[in-house]
NULUM-625421 format. One record per residue (C-alpha): residue number from 1; chain; x, y, z. Coordinates in Angstrom, 3 decimals. Example, Ala and Ser with C-alpha at 12.3 -4.5 7.8 and 13.67 -1.06 7.14 Angstrom:
2
+------+-------+----------+----------+----------+
| resi | chain |        u |        v |        w |
+------+-------+----------+----------+----------+
|    1 |     A |   12.300 |   -4.500 |    7.800 |
|    2 |     A |   13.670 |   -1.060 |    7.140 |
+------+-------+----------+----------+----------+
***
This chain:
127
+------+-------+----------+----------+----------+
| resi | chain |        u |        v |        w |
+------+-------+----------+----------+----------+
|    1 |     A |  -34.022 |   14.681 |   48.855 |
|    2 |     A |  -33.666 |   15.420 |   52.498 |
|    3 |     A |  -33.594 |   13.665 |   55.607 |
|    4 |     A |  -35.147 |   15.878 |   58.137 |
|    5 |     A |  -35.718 |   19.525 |   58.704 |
|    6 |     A |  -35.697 |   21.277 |   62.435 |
|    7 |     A |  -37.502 |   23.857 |   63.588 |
|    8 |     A |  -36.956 |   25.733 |   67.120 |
|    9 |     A |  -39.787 |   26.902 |   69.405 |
|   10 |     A |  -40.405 |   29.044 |   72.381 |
|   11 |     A |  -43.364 |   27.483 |   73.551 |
|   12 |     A |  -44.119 |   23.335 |   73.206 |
|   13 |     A |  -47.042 |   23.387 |   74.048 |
|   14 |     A |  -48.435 |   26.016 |   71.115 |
|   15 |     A |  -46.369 |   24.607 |   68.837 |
|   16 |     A |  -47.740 |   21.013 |   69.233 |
|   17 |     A |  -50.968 |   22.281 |   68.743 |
|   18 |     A |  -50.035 |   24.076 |   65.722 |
|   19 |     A |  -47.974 |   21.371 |   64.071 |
|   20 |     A |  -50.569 |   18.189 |   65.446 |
|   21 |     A |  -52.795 |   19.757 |   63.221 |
|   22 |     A |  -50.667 |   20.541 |   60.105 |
|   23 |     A |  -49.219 |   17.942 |   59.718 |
|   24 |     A |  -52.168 |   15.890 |   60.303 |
|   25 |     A |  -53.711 |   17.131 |   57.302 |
|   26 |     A |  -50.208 |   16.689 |   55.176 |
|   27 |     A |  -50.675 |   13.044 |   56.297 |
|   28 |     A |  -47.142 |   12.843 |   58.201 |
|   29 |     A |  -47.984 |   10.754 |   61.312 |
|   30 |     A |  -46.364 |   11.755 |   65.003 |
|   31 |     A |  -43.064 |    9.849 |   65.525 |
|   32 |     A |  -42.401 |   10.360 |   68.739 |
|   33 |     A |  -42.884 |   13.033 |   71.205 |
|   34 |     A |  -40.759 |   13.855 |   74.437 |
|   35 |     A |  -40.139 |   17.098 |   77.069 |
|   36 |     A |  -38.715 |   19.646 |   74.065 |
|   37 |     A |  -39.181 |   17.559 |   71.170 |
|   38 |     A |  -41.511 |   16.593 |   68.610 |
|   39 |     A |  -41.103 |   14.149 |   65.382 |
|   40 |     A |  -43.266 |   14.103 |   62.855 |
|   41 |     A |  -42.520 |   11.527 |   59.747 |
|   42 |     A |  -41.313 |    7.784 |   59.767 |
|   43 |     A |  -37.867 |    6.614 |   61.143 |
|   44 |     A |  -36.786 |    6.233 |   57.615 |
|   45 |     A |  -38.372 |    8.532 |   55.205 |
|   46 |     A |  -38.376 |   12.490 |   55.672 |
|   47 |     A |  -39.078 |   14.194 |   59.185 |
|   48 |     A |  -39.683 |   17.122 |   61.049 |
|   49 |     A |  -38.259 |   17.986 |   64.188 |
|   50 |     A |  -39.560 |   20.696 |   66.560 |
|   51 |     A |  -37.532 |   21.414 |   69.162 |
|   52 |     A |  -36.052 |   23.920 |   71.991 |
|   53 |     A |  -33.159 |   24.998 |   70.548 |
|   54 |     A |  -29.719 |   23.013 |   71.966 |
|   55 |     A |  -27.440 |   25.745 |   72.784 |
|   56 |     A |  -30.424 |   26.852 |   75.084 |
|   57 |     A |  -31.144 |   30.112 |   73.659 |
|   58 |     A |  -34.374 |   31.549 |   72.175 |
|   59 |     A |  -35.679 |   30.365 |   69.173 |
|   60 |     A |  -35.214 |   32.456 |   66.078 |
|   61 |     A |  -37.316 |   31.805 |   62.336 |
|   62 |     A |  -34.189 |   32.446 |   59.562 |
|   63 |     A |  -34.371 |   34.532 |   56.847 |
|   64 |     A |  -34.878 |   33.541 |   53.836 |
|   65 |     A |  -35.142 |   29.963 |   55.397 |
|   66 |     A |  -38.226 |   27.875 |   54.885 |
|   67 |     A |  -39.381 |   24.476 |   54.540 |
|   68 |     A |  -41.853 |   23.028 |   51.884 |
|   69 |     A |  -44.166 |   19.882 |   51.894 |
|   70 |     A |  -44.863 |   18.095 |   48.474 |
|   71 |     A |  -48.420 |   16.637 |   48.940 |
|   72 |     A |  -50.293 |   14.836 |   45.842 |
|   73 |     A |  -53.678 |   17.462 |   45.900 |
|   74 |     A |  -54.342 |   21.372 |   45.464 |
|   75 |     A |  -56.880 |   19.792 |   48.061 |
|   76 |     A |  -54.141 |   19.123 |   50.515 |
|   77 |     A |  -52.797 |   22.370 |   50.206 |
|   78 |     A |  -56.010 |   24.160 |   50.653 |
|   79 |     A |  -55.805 |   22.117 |   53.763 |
|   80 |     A |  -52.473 |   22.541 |   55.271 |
|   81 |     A |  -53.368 |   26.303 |   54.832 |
|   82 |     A |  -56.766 |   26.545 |   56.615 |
|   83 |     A |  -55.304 |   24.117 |   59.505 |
|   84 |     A |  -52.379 |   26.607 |   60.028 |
|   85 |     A |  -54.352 |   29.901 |   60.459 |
|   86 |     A |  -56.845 |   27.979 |   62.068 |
|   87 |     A |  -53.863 |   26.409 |   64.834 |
|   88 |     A |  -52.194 |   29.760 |   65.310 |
|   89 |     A |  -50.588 |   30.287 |   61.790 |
|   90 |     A |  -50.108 |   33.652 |   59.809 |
|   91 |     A |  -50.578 |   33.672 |   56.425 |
|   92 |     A |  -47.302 |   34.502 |   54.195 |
|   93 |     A |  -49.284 |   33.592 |   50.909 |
|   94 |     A |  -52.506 |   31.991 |   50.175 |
|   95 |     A |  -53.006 |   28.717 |   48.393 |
|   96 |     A |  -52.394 |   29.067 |   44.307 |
|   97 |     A |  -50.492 |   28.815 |   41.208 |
|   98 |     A |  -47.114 |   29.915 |   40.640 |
|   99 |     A |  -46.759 |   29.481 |   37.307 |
|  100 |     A |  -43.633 |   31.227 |   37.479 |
|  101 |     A |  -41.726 |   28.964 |   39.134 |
|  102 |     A |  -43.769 |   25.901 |   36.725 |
|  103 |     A |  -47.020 |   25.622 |   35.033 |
|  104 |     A |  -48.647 |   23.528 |   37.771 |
|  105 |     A |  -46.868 |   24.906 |   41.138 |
|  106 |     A |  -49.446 |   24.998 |   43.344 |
|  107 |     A |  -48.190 |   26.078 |   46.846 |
|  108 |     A |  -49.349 |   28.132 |   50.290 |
|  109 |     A |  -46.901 |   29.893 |   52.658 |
|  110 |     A |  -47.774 |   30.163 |   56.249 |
|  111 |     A |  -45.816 |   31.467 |   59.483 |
|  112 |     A |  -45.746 |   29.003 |   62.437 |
|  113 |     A |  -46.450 |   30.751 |   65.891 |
|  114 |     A |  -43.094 |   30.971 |   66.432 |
|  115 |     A |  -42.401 |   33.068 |   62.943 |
|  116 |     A |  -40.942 |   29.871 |   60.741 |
|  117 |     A |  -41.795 |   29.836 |   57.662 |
|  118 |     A |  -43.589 |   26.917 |   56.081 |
|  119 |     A |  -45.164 |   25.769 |   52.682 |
|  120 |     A |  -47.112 |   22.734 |   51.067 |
|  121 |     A |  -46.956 |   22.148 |   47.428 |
|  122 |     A |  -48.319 |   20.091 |   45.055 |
|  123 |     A |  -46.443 |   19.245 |   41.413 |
|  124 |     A |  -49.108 |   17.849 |   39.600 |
|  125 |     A |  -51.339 |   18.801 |   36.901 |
|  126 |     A |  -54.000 |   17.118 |   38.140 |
|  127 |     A |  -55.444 |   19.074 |   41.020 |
+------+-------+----------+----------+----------+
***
């Protein structure tokens, strides 16, 4: 449905760590990587950018602004949660159903260091 999502930072270097490792385990490969910019995702499927913000100010999270990951497993969201608090993360709602939103809504909510706010879900029935 989209075509990328971007994310500021205040610090690279923290926030390469933290998103190496998250989206590692979401199984979105590195792009590319240069000074005050990171890709995540293939050149023609669905990316991530982190990045210093352009009109050179600090970087702010929105809110009520966050971006989700559909992965296949409950496994992988288990996963993308322990990476994140393990990388710096903040937790902003553990991994589980939301049956609320649809009988098999399983997501996790997690704060990068720099206060975005980031999910993974998983659709399926299955597990």
């Amino acid at each position: 449905m989209y075509s990328h999502v971007t994310l500021g930072t205040n610090d690279m270097a923290r926030a390469e760590a933290f998103y190496d490792a998250v989206m590692a385990v979401l199984g979105h490969p590195t792009m590319f990587k240069f000074p005050g910019t990171l890709a995540y995702g293939t050149p023609t499927g669905p990316k991530l950018f982190i990045l210093h913000p352009f009109d050179k100010q600090d970087a702010r999270p929105g809110n009520g602004v966050h971006a989700a990951f559909k992965v296949d497993t409950r496994a992988q969201v288990d996963a993308f949660h322990a990476a994140a608090l393990a990388h710096g993360g903040a937790d902003e709602g553990a991994p589980g159903l939301r049956p609320h939103y649809h009988p098999n809504y399983y997501g996790a909510y997690v704060r990068d260091p720099d206060g975005n706010k980031i999910q993974a879900v998983c659709h399926s029935a299955k597990g």
